[in-house]
NUMI-661718 format. One line per field, with one value per atom (N, C-alpha, C): residue number from 1; residue in one letter; atom name; x, y, z. Coordinates in Angstrom, 3 decimals, always signed. Layout:
! NUMI-661718
marmar <- NUM_...
lomi <- A_...
mivo <- CA_...
xx <- X_...
yy <- Y_...
zz <- Z_...
END
This chain:
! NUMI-661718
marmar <- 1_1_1_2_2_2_3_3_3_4_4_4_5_5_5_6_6_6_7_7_7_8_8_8_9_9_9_10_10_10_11_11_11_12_12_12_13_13_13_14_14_14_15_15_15_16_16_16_17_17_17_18_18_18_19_19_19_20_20_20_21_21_21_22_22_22_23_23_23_24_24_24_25_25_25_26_26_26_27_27_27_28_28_28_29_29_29_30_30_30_31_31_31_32_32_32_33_33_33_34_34_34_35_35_35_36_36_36_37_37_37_38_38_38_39_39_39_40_40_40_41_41_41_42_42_42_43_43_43_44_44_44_45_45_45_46_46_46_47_47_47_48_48_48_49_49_49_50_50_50_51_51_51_52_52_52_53_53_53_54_54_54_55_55_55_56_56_56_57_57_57_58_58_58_59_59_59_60_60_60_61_61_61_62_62_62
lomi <- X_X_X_X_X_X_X_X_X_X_X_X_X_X_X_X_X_X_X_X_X_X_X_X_X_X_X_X_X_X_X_X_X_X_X_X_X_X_X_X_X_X_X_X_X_X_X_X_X_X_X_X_X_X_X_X_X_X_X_X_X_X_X_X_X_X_X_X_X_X_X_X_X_X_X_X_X_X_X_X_X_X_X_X_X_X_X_X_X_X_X_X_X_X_X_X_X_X_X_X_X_X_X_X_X_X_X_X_X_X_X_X_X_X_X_X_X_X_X_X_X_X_X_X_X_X_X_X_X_X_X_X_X_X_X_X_X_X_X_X_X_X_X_X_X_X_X_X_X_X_X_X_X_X_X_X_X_X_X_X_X_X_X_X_X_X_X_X_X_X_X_X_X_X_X_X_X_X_X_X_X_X_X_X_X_X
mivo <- N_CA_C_N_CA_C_N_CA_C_N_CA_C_N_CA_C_N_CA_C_N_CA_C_N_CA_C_N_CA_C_N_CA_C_N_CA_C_N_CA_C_N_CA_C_N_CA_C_N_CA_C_N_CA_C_N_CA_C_N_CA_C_N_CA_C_N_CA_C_N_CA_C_N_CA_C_N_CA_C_N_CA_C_N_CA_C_N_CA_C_N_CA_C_N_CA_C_N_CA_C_N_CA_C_N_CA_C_N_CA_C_N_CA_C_N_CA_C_N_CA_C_N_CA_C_N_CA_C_N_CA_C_N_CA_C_N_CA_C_N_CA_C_N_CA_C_N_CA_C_N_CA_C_N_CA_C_N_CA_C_N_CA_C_N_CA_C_N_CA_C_N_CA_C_N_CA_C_N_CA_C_N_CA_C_N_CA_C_N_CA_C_N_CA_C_N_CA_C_N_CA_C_N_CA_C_N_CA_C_N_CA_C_N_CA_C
xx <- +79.625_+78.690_+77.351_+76.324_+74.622_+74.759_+73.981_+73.830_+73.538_+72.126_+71.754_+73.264_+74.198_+75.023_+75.959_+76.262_+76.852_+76.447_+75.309_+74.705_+74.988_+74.695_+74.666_+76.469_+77.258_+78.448_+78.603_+78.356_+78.721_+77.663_+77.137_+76.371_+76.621_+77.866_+78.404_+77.963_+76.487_+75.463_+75.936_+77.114_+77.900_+77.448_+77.351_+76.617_+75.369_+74.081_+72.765_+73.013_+73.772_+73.901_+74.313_+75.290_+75.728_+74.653_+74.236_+72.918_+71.889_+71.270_+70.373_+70.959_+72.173_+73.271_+72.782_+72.877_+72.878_+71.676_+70.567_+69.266_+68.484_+69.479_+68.580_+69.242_+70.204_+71.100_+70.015_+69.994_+69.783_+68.045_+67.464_+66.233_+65.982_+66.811_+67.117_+67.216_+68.399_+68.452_+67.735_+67.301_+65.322_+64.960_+64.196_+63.111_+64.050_+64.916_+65.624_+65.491_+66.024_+65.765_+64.325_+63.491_+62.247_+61.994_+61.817_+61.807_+62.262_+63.621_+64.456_+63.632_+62.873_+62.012_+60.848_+60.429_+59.203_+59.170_+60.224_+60.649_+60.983_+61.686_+62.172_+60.619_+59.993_+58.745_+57.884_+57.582_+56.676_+57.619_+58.828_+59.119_+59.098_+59.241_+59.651_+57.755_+56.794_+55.352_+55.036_+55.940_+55.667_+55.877_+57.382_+57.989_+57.317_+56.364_+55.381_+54.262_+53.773_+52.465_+53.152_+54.230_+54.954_+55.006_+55.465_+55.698_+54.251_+53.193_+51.912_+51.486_+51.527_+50.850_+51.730_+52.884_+53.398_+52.735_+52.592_+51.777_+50.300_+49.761_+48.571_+48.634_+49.717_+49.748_+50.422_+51.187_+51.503_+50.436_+49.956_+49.087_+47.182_+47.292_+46.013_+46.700_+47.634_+48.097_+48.486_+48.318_+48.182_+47.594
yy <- +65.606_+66.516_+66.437_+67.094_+66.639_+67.959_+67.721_+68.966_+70.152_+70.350_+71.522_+71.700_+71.338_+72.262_+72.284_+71.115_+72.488_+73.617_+73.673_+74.838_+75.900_+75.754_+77.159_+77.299_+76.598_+76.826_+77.835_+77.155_+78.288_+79.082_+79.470_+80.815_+82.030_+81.364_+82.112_+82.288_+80.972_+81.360_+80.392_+80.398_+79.482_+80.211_+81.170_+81.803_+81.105_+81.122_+80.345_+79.445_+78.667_+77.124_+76.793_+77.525_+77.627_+78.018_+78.964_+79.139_+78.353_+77.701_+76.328_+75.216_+74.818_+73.606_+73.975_+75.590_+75.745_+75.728_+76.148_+75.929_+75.105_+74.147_+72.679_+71.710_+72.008_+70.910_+71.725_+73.209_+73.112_+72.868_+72.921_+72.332_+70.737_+69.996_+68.741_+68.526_+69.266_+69.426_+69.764_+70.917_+70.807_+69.924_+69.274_+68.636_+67.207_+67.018_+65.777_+66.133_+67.451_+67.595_+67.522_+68.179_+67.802_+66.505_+65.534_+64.431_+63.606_+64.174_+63.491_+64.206_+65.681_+66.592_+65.549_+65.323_+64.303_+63.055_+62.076_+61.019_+61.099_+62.319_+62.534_+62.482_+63.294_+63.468_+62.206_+61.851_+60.108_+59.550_+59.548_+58.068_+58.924_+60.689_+61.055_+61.007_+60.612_+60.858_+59.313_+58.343_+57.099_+56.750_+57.407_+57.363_+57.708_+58.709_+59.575_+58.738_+58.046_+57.773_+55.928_+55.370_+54.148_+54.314_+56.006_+56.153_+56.026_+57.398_+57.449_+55.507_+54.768_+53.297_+52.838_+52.946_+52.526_+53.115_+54.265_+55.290_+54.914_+54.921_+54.177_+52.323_+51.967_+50.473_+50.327_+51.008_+51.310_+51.741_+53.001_+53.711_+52.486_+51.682_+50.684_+49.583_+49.449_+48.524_+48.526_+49.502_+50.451_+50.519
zz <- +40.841_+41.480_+40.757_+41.625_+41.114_+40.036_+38.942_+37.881_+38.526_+39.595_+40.216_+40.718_+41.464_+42.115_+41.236_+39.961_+38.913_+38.535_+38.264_+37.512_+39.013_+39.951_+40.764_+41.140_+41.292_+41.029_+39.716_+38.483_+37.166_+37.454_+37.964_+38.225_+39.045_+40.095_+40.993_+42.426_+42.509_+43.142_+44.181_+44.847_+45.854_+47.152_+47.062_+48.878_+48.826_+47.804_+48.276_+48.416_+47.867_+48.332_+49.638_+50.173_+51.338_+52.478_+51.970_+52.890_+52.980_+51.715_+51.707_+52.443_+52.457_+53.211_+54.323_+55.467_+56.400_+57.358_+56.512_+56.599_+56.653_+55.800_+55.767_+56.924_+57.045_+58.846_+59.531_+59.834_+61.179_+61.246_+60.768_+60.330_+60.529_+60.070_+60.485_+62.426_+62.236_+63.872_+64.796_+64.209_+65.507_+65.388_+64.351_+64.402_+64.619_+64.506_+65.663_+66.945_+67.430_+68.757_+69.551_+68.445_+69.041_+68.889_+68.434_+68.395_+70.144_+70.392_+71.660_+72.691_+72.473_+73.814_+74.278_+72.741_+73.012_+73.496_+73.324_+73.573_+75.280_+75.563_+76.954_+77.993_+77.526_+77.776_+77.895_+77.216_+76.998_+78.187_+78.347_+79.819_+80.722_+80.730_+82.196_+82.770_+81.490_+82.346_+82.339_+82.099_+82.244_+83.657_+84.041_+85.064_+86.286_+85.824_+87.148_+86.831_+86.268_+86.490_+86.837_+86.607_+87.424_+89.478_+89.812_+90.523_+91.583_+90.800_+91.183_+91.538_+90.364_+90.849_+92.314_+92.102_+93.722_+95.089_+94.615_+96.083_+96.029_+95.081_+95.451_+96.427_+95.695_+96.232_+97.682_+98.175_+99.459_+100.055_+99.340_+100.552_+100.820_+99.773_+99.823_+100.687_+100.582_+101.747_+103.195_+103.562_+104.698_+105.357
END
């Protein structure tokens, strides 16, 4: 084990750690999720502005 979590083990101080563990995933986990919001975002406005060039190119060929 790393020294810091010996030392808060012999300290008794096993709930903060637990709470820092818990704090720090889900922290991870937003900012992964935001990451996938943004990513979703960038192709679903790729997708609309792919779509938009077709309607222009139909409707100029028309």
């Amino acid at each position: 084990m790393s020294e810091l979590t010996s030392t808060i083990i012999e300290r008794g101080d096993l709930a903060h750690l637990a709470l820092f563990l818990w704090a720090s995933g889900a922290s991870t986990l937003l900012v992964w999720n935001m990451r996938q919001l943004a990513d979703a975002h960038r192709r679903f406005n790729l997708f609309v502005q792919e779509i938009a060039a077709l309607n222009r190119l139909f409707k100029n060929g028309s």
